[in-house]
LOVEXDO-812885 format. One line per 5 residues: number of its first residue (from 0); their letters; for each residue x, y, z of C-alpha. Coordinates in Angstrom, 2 decimals, m for minus. Example, Ala and Ser with C-alpha at 12.3 -4.5 7.8 and 13.67 -1.06 7.14 Angstrom:
REM LOVEXDO-812885
0> AS> 12.30/m4.50/7.80 | 13.67/m1.06/7.14 $
//
This chain:
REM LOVEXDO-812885
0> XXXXX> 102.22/84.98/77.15 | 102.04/81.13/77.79 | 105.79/80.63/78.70 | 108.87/82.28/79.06 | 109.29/81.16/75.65 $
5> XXXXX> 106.69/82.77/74.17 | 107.81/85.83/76.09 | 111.08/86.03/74.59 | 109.44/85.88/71.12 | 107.38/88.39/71.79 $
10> XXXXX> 109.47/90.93/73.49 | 112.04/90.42/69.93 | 109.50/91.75/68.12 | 108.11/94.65/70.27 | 111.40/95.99/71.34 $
15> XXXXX> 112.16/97.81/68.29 | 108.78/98.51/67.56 | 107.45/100.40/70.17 | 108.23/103.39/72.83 | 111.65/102.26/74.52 $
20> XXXXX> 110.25/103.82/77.56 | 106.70/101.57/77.01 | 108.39/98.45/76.35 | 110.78/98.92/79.30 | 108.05/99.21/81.60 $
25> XXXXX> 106.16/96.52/80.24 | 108.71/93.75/80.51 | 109.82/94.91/84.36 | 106.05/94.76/85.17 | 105.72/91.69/84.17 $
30> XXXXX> 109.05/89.84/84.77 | 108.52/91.12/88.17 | 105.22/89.65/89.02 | 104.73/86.27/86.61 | 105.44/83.57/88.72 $
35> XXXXX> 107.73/82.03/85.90 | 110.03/85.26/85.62 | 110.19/86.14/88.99 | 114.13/86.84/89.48 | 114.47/87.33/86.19 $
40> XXXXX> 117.46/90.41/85.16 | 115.63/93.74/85.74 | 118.55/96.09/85.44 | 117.90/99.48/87.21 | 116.36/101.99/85.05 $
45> XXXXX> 119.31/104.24/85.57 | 121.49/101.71/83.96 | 119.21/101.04/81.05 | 117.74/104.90/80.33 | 120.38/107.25/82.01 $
50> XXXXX> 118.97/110.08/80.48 | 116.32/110.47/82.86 | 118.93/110.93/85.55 | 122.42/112.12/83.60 | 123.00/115.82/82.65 $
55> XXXXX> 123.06/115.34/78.77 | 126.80/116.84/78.89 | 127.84/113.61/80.71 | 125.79/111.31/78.65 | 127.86/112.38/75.61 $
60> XXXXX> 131.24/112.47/77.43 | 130.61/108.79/78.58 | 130.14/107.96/75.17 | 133.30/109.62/74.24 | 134.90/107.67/76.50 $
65> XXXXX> 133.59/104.47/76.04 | 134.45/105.24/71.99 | 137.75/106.25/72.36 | 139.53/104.76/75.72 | 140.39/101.38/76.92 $
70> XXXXX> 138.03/100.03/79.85 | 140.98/99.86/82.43 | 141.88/103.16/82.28 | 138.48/105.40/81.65 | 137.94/107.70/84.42 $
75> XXXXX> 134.21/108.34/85.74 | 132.76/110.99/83.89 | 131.27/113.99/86.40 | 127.94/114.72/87.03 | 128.02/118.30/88.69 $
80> XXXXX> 125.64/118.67/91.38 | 123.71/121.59/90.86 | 123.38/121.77/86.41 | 119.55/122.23/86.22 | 119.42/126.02/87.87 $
85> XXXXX> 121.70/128.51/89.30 | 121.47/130.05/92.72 | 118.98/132.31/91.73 | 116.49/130.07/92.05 | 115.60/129.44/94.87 $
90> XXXXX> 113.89/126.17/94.53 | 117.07/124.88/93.21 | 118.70/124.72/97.08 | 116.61/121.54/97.52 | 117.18/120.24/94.08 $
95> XXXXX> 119.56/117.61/96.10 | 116.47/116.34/97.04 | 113.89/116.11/94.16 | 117.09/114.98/91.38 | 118.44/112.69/93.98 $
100> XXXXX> 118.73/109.37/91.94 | 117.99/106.98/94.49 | 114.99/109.11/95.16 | 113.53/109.05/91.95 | 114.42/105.23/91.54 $
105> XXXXX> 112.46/104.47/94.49 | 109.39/106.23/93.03 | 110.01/104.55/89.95 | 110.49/101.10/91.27 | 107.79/101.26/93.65 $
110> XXXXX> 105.01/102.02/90.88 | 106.79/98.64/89.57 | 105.72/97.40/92.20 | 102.00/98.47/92.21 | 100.95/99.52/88.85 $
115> XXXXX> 97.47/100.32/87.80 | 97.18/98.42/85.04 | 97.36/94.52/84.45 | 95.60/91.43/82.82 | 95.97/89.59/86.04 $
120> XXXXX> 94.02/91.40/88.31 | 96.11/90.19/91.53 | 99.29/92.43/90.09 | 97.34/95.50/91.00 | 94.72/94.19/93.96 $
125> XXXXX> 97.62/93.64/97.05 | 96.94/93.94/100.49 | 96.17/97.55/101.13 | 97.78/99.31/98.30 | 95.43/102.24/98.38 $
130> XXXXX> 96.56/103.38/101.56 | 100.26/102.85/100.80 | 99.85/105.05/98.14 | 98.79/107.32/100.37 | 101.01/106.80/102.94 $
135> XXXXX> 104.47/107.08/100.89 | 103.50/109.91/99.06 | 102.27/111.81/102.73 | 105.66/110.58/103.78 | 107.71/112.10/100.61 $
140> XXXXX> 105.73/115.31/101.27 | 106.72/115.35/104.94 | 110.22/115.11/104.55 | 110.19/117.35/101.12 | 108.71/119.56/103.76 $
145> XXXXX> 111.44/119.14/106.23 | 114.38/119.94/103.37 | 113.35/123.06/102.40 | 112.94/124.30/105.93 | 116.31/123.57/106.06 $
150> XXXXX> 117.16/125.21/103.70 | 115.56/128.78/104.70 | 112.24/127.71/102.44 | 108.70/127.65/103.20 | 106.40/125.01/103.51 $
155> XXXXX> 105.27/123.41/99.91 | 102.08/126.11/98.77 | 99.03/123.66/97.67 | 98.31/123.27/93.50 | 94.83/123.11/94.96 $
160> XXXXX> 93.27/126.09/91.78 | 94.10/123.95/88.48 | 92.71/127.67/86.85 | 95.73/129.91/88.23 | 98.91/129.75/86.95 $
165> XXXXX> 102.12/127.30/88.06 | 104.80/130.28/89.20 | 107.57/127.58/89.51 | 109.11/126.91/86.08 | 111.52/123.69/85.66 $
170> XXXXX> 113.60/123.06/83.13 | 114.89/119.40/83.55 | 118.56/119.24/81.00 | 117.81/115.64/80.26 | 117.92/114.47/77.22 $
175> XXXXX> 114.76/111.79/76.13 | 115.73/108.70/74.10 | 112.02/108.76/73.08 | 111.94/111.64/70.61 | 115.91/112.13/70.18 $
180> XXXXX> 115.02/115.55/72.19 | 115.73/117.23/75.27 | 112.94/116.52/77.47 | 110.79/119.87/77.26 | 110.65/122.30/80.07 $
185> XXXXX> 107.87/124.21/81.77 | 108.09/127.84/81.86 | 106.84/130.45/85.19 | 103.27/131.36/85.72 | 102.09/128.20/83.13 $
190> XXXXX> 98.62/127.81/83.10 | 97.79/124.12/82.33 | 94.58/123.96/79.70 | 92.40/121.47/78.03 | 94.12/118.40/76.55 $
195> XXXXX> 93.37/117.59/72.44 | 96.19/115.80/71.95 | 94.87/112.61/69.12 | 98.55/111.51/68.43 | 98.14/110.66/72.17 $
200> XXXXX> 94.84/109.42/72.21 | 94.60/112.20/75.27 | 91.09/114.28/75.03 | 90.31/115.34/78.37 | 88.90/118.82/80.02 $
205> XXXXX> 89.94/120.90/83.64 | 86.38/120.60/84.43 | 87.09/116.55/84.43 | 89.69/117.36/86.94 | 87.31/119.42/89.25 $
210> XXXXX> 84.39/117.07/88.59 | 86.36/114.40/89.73 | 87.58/116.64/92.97 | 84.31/117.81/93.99 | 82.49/113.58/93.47 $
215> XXXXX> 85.93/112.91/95.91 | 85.24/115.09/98.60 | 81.44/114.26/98.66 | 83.07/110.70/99.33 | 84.47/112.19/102.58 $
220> XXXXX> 81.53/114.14/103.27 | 79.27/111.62/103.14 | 81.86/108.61/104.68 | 80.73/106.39/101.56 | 81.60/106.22/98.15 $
225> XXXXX> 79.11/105.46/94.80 | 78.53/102.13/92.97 | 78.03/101.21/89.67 | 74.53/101.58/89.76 | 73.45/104.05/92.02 $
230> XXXXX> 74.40/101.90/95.41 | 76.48/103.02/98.04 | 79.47/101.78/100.30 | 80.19/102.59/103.72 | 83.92/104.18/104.40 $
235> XXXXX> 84.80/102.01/107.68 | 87.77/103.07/110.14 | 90.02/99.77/108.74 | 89.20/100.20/105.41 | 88.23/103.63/104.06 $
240> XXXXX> 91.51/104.95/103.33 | 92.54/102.24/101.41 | 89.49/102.41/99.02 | 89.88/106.52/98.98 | 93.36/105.82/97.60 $
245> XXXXX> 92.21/103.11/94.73 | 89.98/105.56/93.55 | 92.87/108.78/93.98 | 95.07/106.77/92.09 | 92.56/105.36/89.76 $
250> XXXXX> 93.03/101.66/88.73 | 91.49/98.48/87.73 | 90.39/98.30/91.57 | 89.15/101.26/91.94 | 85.39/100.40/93.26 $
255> XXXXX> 83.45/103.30/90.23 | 86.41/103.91/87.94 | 83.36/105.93/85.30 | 82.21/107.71/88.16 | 85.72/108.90/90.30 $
260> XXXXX> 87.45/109.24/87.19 | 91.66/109.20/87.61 | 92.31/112.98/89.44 | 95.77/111.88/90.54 | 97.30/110.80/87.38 $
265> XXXXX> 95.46/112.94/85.10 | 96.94/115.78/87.31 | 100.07/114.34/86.39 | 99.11/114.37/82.73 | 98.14/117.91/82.51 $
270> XXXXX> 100.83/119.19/83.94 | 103.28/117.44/81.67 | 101.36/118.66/79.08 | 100.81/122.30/79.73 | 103.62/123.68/77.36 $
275> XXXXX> 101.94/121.53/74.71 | 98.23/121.02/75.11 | 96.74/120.37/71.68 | 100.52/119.26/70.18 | 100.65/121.92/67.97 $
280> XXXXX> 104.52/122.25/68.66 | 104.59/118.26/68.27 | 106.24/118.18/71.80 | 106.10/114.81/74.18 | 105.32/115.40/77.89 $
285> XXXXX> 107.37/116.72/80.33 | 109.08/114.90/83.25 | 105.81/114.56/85.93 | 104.48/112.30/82.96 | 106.97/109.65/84.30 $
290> XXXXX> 107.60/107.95/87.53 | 111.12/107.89/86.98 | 111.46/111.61/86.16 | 108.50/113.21/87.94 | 109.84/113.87/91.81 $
295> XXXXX> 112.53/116.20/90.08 | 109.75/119.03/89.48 | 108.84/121.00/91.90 | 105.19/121.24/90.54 | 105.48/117.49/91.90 $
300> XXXXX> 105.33/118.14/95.42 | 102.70/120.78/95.17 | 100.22/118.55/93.09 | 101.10/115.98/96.34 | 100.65/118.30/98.98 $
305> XXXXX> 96.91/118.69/97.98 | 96.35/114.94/97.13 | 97.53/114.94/101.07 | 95.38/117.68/102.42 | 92.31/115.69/100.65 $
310> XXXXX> 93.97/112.37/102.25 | 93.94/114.35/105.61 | 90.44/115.57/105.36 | 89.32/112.11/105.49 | 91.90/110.67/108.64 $
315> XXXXX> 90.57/114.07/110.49 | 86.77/112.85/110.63 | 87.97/109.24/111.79 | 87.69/108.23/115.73 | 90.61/110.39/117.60 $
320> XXXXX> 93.04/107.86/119.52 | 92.04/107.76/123.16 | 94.89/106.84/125.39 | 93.40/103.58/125.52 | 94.39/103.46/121.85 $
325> XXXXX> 97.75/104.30/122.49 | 99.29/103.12/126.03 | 100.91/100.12/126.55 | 100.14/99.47/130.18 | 103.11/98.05/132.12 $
330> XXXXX> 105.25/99.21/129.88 | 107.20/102.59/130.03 | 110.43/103.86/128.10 | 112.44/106.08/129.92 | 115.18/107.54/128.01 $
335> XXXXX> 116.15/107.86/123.98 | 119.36/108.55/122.75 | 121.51/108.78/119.56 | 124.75/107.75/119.50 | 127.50/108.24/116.55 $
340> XXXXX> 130.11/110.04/115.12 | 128.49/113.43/115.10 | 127.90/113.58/119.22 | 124.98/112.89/121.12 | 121.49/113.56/120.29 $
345> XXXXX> 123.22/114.49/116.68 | 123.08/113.25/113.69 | 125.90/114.18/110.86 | 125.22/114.95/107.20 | 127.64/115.48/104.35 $
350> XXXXX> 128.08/114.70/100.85 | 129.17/111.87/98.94 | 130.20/111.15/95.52 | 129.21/107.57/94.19 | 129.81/106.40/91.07 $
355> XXXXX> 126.87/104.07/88.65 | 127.82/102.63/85.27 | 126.39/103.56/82.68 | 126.98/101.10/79.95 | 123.74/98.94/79.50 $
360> XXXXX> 122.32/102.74/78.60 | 124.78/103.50/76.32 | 123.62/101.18/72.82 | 124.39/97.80/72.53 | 127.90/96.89/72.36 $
365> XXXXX> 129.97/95.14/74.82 | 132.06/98.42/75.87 | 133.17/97.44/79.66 | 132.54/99.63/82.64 | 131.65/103.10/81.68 $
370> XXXXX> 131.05/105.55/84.90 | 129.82/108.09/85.93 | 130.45/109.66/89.48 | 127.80/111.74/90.80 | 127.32/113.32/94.39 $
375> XXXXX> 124.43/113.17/96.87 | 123.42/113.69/100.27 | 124.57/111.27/103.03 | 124.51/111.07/106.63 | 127.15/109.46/109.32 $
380> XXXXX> 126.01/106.12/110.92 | 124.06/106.47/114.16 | 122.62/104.28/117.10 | 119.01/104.44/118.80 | 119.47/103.93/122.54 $
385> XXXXX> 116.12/103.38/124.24 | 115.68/102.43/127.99 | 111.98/101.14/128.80 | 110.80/99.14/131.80 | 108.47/96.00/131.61 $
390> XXXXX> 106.47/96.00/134.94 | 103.79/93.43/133.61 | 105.90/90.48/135.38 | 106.40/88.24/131.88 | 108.47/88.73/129.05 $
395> XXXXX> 106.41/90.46/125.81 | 106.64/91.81/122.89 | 106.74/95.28/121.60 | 106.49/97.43/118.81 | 109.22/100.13/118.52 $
400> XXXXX> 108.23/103.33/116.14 | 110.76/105.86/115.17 | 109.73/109.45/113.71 | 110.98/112.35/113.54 | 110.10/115.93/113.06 $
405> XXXXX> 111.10/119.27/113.31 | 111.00/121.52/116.40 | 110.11/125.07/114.93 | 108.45/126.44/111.92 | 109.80/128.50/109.24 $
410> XXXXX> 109.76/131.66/111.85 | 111.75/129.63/114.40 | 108.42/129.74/116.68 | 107.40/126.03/118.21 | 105.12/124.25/115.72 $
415> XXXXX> 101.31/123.49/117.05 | 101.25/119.29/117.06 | 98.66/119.30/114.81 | 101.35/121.00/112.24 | 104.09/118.76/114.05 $
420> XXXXX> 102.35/115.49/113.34 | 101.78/116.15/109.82 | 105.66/116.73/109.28 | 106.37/113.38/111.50 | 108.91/111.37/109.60 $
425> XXXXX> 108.73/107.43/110.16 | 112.46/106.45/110.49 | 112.04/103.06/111.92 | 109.89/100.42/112.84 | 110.69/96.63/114.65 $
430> XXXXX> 110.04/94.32/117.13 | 111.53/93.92/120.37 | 111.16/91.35/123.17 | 110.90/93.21/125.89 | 112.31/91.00/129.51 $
435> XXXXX> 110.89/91.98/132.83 | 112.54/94.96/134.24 | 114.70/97.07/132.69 | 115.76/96.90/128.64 | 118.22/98.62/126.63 $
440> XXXXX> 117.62/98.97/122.94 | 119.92/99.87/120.71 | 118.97/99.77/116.86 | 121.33/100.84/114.23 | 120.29/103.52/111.45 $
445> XXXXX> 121.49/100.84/108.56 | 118.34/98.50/109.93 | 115.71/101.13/109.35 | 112.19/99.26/107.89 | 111.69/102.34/105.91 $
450> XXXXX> 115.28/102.07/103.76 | 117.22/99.92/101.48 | 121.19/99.99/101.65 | 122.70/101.85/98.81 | 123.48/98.27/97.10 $
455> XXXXX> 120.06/97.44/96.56 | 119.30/100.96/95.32 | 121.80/100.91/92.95 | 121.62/96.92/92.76 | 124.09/95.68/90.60 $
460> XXXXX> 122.52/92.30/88.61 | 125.80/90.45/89.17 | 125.24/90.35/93.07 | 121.67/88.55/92.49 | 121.05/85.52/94.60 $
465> XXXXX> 119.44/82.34/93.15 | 118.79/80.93/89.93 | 116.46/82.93/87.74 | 112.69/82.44/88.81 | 113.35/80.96/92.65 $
470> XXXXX> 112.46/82.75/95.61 | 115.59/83.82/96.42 | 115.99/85.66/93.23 | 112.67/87.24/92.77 | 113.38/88.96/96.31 $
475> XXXXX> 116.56/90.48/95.46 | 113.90/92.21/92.41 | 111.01/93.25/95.19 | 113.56/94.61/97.37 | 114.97/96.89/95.10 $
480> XXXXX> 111.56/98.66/96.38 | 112.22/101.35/99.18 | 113.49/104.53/100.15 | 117.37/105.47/99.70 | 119.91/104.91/102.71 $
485> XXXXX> 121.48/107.64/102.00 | 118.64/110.00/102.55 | 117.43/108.40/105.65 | 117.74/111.99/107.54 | 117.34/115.52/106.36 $
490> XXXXX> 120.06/117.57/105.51 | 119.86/119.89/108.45 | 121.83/122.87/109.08 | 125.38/124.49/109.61 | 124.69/126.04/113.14 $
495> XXXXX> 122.26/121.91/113.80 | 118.71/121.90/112.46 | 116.78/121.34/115.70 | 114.27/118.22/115.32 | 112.63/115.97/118.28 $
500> XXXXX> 113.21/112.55/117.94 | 109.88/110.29/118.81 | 109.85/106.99/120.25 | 107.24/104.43/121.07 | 106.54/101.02/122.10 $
505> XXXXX> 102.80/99.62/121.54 | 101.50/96.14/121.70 | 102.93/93.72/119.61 | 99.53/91.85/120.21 | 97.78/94.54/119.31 $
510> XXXXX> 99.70/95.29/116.06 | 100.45/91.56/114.91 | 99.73/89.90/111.72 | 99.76/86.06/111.79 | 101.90/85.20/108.03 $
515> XXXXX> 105.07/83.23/107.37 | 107.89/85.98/106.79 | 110.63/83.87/107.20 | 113.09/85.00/104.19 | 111.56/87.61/103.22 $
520> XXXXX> 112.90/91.05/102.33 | 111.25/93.06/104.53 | 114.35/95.90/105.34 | 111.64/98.14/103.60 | 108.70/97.45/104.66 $
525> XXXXX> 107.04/100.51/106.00 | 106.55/102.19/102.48 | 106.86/98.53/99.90 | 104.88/96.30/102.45 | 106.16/92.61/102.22 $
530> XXXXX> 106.21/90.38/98.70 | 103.08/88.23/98.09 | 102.63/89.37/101.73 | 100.08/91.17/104.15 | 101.00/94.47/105.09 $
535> XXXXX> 103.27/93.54/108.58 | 101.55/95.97/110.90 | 97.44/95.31/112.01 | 97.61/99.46/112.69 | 96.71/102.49/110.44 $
540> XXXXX> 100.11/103.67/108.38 | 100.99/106.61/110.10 | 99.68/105.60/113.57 | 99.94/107.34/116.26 | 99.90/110.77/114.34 $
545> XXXXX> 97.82/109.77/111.35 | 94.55/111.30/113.06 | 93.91/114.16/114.75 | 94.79/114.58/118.82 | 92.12/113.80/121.36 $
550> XXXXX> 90.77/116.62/123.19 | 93.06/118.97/125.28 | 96.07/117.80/123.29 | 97.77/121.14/122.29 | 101.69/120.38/121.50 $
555> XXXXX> 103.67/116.97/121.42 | 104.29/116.67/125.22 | 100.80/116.78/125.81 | 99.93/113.59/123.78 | 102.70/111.43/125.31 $
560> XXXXX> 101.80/108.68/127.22 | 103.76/106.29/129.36 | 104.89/103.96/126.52 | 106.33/106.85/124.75 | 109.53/109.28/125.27 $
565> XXXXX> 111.06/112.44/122.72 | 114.14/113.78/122.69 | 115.58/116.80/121.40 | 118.04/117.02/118.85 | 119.72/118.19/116.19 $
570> XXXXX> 121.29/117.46/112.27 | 124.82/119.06/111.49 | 125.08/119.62/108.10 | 129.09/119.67/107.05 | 130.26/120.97/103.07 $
575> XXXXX> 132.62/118.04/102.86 | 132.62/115.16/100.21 | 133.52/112.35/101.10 | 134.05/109.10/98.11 | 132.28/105.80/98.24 $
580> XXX> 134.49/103.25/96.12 | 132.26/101.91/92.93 | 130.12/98.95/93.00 $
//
């Protein structure tokens, strides 16, 4: 549309004409990245469609509620913790993780972010958003990964034969506002089939899906990837993983869209429709047909786990990092610790019950607050301590990365670093100046570059800065992009989940990129990248352990190098609650 005007007029006649869900989407997309909208009210999708995060039971006693009793003296209605499964399953002891609402927001908001789709070409084509879809996803997988070891699971198995059945079933409770339905479940052992859905305008085959595998690979294989036309593009170290990942997730960037087809997102659209292939049963999709709803299945993470493993494939035939790649001469760090409330070299985890209101979701009437109080995972406030010496005689600059990963696999035997690196968790990333001499760090868990604080997950549109379409405002909207506080660090265990904590200090010259980013809401930068905005690192995502180890390099102690320091420690997992006070 010309104007805002014209918008407006627009959006009053689509919004009762079209899917809710559609039309929701739509209007974020695009209030989020016109230049005259930007700042704009975006309300969080779990304030506008609760049902893709409430248990149904909930939903209807909040509207009870908001019915029957005064605003001032409603209670929050309860969302239990565990409604979709019983113990039996055991998938279920991680479904803290995959129904975690922040969670799910993130992946929602950060396909905001980056869609696939747009008449403005420049929505979808920003600075290396192929290989940031890789990267968060690898990242999600990693520390999926980590949670079920935790919890006395395996490793995520690979969805790597689309011809052999799904054994995990998942049956979401949500109710859709879509089709006045519960969303439908999946059953064990589903075998997805051959789409015919014309309601849908869905026609698509499993061979499509393998084709599309098989043309991917030979773009590994062959380090280049097919034109329109029959010419041919070389896969360079800077660049290849980022075009790999516009044609993974297919979109209007994608370099031979006929040719590469859309594997990632048509595996999502298979799955969601395997109880319902040809719509004989007149059923919508299920919940991975949705970026809001699809991290609760556990079919989610397996479909990601073999996107990664073709990811990896590439990264293993790139250059291996020589030391000379790595060191930061004149520079060594000597000690890391973690400080906090759980002891040293410890970090705390418990639960928390937060409360979200649900009344923008609820229909249209001015009702007052109406919430709901549900519970999720949170850990206790901790402190990076990091001692490093600067020998090269002038002040500098450094880059500190923070990962983390566990010690042992699912056996208790030491993990190999190849099967370390791949379960490396980024939890930080910032510049230091480093003095001659000596230098203590200390860096506090609330700064981390890969989170946002719970406020901005939950963001409550009162709070925003800025009138509507400045600067100010339109990055209170961007930075509602990023992973959840609250899940910053993995559960852990009872008896202390044993994990190494990873630090390292590289060049700041070497890893600089020359923008203004003065203002900008960068808190989450290591899986959004920055607003209108380069990506704020010159190095692969991932780096140091995004390739393979150079030669000799067995286990982690073995690849450090002077600039870089581990230590060993541990997450304490407590069965308390404790209450955070509504927003």
């Amino acid at each position: 549309m010309r104007n805002v005007e014209d918008l407006k007029s627009l959006c009053a006649y689509c919004q009762l004409r079209i899917n809710p869900y559609m039309f929701n989407y739509c209007l974020s997309v695009a209030i989020l990245h016109r230049p005259d909208t930007k700042g704009m009210n975006i309300p969080t999708v779990a304030e506008t469609f609760p049902d893709k995060f409430v248990d149904p039971k909930a939903g209807r006693k909040a509207r009870e509620v908001a019915a029957v009793e005064d605003s001032g003296s409603r209670m929050p209605v309860i969302i239990p913790r565990d409604y979709t499964a019983s113990q039996n399953e055991p998938e279920q002891r991680v479904a803290y993780f995959r129904e975690d609402i922040g969670i799910n927001l993130h992946h929602w908001h950060w396909h905001l972010v980056y869609p696939f789709e747009s008449a403005d070409r420049a929505v979808v084509d920003k600075d290396r958003r192929g290989e940031l879809f890789y990267y968060m996803h690898q990242q999600i997988i990693a520390r999926y990964n980590i949670e079920r070891m935790c919890n006395g699971l395996t490793r995520v198995t690979r969805y790597n034969d689309f011809r052999q059945p799904i054994a995990e079933a998942y049956f979401p409770k949500l109710d859709s506002v879509v089709a006045s339905r519960a969303w439908p479940p999946r059953f064990a052992n589903t075998v997805i089939r051959d789409l015919d859905r014309p309601v849908d305008r869905i026609q698509a085959d499993i061979s499509d899906l393998e084709t599309w595998r098989i043309r991917f690979m030979e773009a590994i294989e062959s380090n280049s990837i097919v034109l329109p036309g029959g010419r041919t593009m070389a896969l360079d170290e800077q660049t290849g993983i980022d075009r790999l990942g516009n044609i993974m997730e297919s979109s209007i960037i994608s370099p031979n869209r006929g040719y590469y087809g859309d594997l990632h997102n048509m595996g999502h659209v298979f799955i969601s429709y395997a109880h319902d292939p040809d719509n004989r049963h007149l059923e919508q999709f299920g919940v991975m047909g949705d970026s809001a709803t699809a991290m609760r299945d556990p079919v989610f993470y397996r479909w990601h786990a073999y996107i990664d493993d073709l990811f990896h494939l590439y990264k293993s035939r790139l250059p291996v990092y020589g030391t000379d790649k790595l060191d930061f001469p004149g520079v060594t760090v000597s000690s890391v610790a973690v400080e906090g409330r759980a002891g040293a070299n410890t970090f705390g985890s418990h639960w928390e019950q937060s409360t979200l209101d649900l009344e923008r979701g609820l229909d249209f009437s001015p009702r007052g607050p109406v919430l709901a109080r549900f519970t999720h995972l949170q850990q206790d406030p901790f402190t990076y301590v990091i001692e490093c010496n600067n020998t090269t005689g002038t002040t500098t600059m450094g880059t500190v990365r923070v990962f983390m990963a566990p010690r042992n696999d699912e056996g208790g035997q030491a993990l190999s670093f190849e099967e370390q690196r791949r379960l490396m968790i980024e939890m930080d990333k910032f510049t230091w100046n480093l003095r001659p001499g000596s230098n203590t760090i200390r860096r506090n868990s609330a700064d981390s570059s890969v989170t946002i604080p719970y406020e901005r997950t939950f963001r409550n549109q009162v709070n925003r800065p800025g009138d509507a379409g400045s600067a100010e405002a339109a990055e209170f909207d961007f930075c509602g992009c990023g992973w959840p506080q609250h899940m910053l660090v993995p559960k852990g265990t009872a008896q202390g989940y044993p994990v190494v904590l990873f630090v390292m200090i590289s060049n700041w010259m070497d890893d600089r990129i020359e923008q203004d980013t003065v203002g900008m809401c960068n808190d989450a930068a290591s899986y959004c990248g920055l607003r209108d905005r380069k990506y704020p690192d010159r190095r692969s995502m991932g780096y140091p352990f995004d390739r393979v180890a150079r030669s000799g390099v067995s286990s982690l102690s073995e690849f450090l190098t002077p600039n870089m320091r581990v230590q060993n420690c541990t997450i304490r997992f407590t069965d308390t609650t404790t209450q955070r006070t509504a927003l």
